[in-house]
C-alpha positions, 0 to 999 in steps of 0.5 A: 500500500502506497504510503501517499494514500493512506491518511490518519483518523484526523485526516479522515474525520477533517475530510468528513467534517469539510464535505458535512460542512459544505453540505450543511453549512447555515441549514437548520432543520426542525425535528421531533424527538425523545431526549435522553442521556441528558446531563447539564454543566452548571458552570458552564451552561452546557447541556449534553443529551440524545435525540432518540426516535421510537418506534410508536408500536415498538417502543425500539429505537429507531435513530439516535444523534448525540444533542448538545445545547450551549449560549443561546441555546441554554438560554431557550432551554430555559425559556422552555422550563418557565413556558411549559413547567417542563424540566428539560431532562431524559423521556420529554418529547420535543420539536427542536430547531437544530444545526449538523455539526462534526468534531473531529474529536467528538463526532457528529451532533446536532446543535439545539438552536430553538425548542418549541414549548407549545408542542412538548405541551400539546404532546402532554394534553393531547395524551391527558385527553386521550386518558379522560376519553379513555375513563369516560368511555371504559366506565361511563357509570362511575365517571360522567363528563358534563359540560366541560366538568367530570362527575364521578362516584367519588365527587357524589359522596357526602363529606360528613359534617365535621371531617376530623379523621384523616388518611394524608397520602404523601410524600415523607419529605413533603414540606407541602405537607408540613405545611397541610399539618401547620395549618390544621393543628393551628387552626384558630377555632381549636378544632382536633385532627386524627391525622394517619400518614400513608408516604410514597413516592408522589411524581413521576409516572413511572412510580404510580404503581407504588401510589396506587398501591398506597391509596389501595392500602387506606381502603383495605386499613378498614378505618372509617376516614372521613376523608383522604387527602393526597398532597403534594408541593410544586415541581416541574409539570413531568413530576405531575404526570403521575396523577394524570395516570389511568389507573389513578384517576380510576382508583380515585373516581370510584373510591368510597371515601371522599378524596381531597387533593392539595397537588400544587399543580399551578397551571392545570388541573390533573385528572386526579384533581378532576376525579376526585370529590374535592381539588384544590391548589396546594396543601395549605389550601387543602387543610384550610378547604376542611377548616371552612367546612368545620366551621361551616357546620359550627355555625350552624349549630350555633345558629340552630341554637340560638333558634332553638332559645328564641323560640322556645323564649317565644313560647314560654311567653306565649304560654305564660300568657295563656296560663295567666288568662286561664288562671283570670278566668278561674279565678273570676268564674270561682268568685262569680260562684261564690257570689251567686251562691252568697245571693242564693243563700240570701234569697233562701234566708229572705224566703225562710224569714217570710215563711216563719213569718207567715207561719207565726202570723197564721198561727196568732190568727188561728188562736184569736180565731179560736179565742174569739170563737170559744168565748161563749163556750164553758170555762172548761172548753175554753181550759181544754183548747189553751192546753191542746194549742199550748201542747202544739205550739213547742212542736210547731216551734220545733218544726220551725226551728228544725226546717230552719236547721236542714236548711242551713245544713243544706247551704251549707252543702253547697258553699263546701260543694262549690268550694270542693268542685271550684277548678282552682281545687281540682287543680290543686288536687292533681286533676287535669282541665281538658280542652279541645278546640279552645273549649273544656270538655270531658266528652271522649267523642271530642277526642280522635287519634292525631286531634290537638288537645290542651291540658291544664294543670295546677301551674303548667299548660300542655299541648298535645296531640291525641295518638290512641283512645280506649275505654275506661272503667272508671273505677281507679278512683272508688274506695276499697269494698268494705270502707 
């Protein structure tokens, strides 16, 4: 071999690197493709990686380049970051504007110019959407779609009204929930918290095997939680991308605890947020969502409290009011008695005045009847006739006085009657006054089941209403045989 035709590896690799550089020299292609191997140099602002083609069956590689990214470029990565919450790292999917260059060192790569944050978003939310179509379809009777909204089974169970025993699923490095604790346990309203952890492994997709069996590991504990939160802080959108996994949003739509979720996620709602009962932005929030729910229901107690004291202020007046008018009425009724039986007893006396009057007189008429009739009959006659009425007049007296006697007896009688059956002395003995329809009855046809009735007692007034009915014999009141 001709020592003139043979060249070293740097002869060979100038030549590769002239023809490549006449070939692409100020062209620029757009290309789409995973990253990989990708490694960063803080100091300098380099960044190494791969573009790497899959196969979309497969899953093989079916093209690989080495990727670098320094100046300008470093400077668009960065753009991307804070465009797309995306880190640029391994397993992203990209549309970059890259340059062919050869080293004759390092070979040949291609140099990332731009990178198109709105494609690595689409690739994103077109695959989130993929999987809510995917949950609708497979299981539309535990996850409904209306409107732009989700309904699922778990979103339709009751919170309880005090939500107080809590199973947190979370990182155990979390400060997202430290901070969910903080707030909770320095609630200003005292209120007490049953907090049981159960940690894993909180983003990336590859780990949502080991959350799920975590959220599996709450329902087979058995423990009546009232809720289950799962928290986690901010980070880049890929550390989100486990809660947009299929068998997570699943497990949380049909779980049978209400899921509350404090991901943090700023930008986008995760289809875990969307399954669950209730989302909220991050932890803090989260634990301050259960407070106002607390506090909610405490308020409503102490509202239904203070209805309970008005209207029972309000009744007790009402009541009262009543009770004083019934015991007016009583007492009137009671005089009005007395009064008419004092009249009574005055017209009985005028009546037995008149009658003994009457009697006396008819009596003096008698004897100066008989006087004047004897006086032309014998002594004797007239001797015999003084003794006859001088026997009758003590029994007439007598009658007199003993008819006078019954009949104050009998007055008597009557005022202890009307004392005895006056309703201020039945009350007091423990009888009740019955009244139905505003009126006192003892009638039993007045009364049927579900009637209102008012009840009155010595010093109380009831309302109630009438739920049976029987027959009484009546005699728990008659004295023992043989008294």
């Amino acid at each position: 071999m001709n020592n003139s035709s043979r060249l070293t590896l740097s002869q060979l690799n100038g030549i590769i690197q002239s023809k490549l550089n006449d070939v692409f020299f100020m062209q620029y292609f757009w290309i789409v493709a995973d990253i990989t191997e990708h490694s960063f140099k803080d100091k300098t602002g380099y960044h190494y990686f791969e573009f790497v083609e899959k196969d979309v069956i497969t899953n093989l590689i079916v093209a690989k380049i080495k990727g670098a990214a320094w100046g300008n470029a470093s400077q668009r990565i960065k753009d991307f970051e804070k465009s797309t919450g995306q880190i640029f790292t391994n397993n992203i999917h990209v549309l970059a504007k890259v340059s062919v260059n050869f080293h004759k060192v390092f070979g040949l790569s291609l140099e990332l110019i731009e990178i198109d944050p709105s494609f690595t978003l689409g690739v994103i939310e077109t695959k989130r959407q993929e999987t809510l179509l995917r949950l609708v379809t497979s299981y539309p009777t535990i996850i409904q779609k209306r409107g732009e909204q989700y309904s699922t089974y778990n979103s339709s169970l009751e919170l309880p009204p005090v939500i107080s025993r809590l199973a947190v699923i979370s990182s155990q490095t979390s400060a997202g929930n430290e901070d969910f604790k903080h707030t909770l346990m320095n609630n200003p309203y005292g209120y007490h918290f049953e907090i049981y952890d159960y940690f894993t492994v909180v983003q990336n997709e590859v780990n949502a095997g080991i959350f799920l069996e975590r959220l599996l590991d709450v329902f087979r504990s058995g423990k009546k939680y009232d809720a289950v939160i799962i928290n986690r802080g901010g980070g880049a959108q890929t550390d989100f991308l486990i809660f947009d996994n299929f068998k997570i949003g699943l497990a949380v739509a049909k779980f049978p605890i209400p899921v509350i979720t404090g991901i943090g996620h700023q930008k986008n709602q995760t289809i875990t947020d969307l399954m669950a009962h209730t989302n909220t932005k991050t932890p803090t929030k989260a634990a301050e969502f259960i407070i106002t729910h607390n506090k909610v229901f405490e308020d409503r107690l102490l509202s239904f409290q203070q209805s309970i004291v008005i209207n029972s202020q309000t009744f007790l007046a009402k009541q009262n009011s009543v009770f004083n008018k019934i015991n007016s009425e009583i007492v009137n009724n009671s005089r009005t008695a007395l009064e008419n039986g004092k009249n009574n007893l005055r017209i009985l006396k005028q009546q037995f005045t008149t009658s003994s009057s009457r009697i006396i007189t008819d009596v003096k008429l008698e004897l100066n009847s008989k006087r004047f009739a004897i006086s032309n009959v014998p002594f004797m006659l007239i001797n015999r006739e003084i003794k006859e009425i001088s026997r009758f007049l003590p029994k007439l007296i007598s009658a007199f006085n003993s008819k006078v006697s019954t009949e104050k007896r009998a007055l008597k009688s009557a005022v202890a009657l009307l004392n005895v059956i006056s309703p201020e002395n039945i009350l007091r003995k423990g009888f009740a006054i019955v009244k139905s329809k505003g009126e006192i009855t003892s009638d039993p046809n007045q009364f049927t089941p579900g009637s209102e009735i008012e009840i009155i007692l010595r010093s109380q007034n009831i309302k109630a209403t009438v739920n049976t009915k029987k027959k009484y014999h009546g005699n728990d009141f008659n004295l023992p045989t043989g008294i």
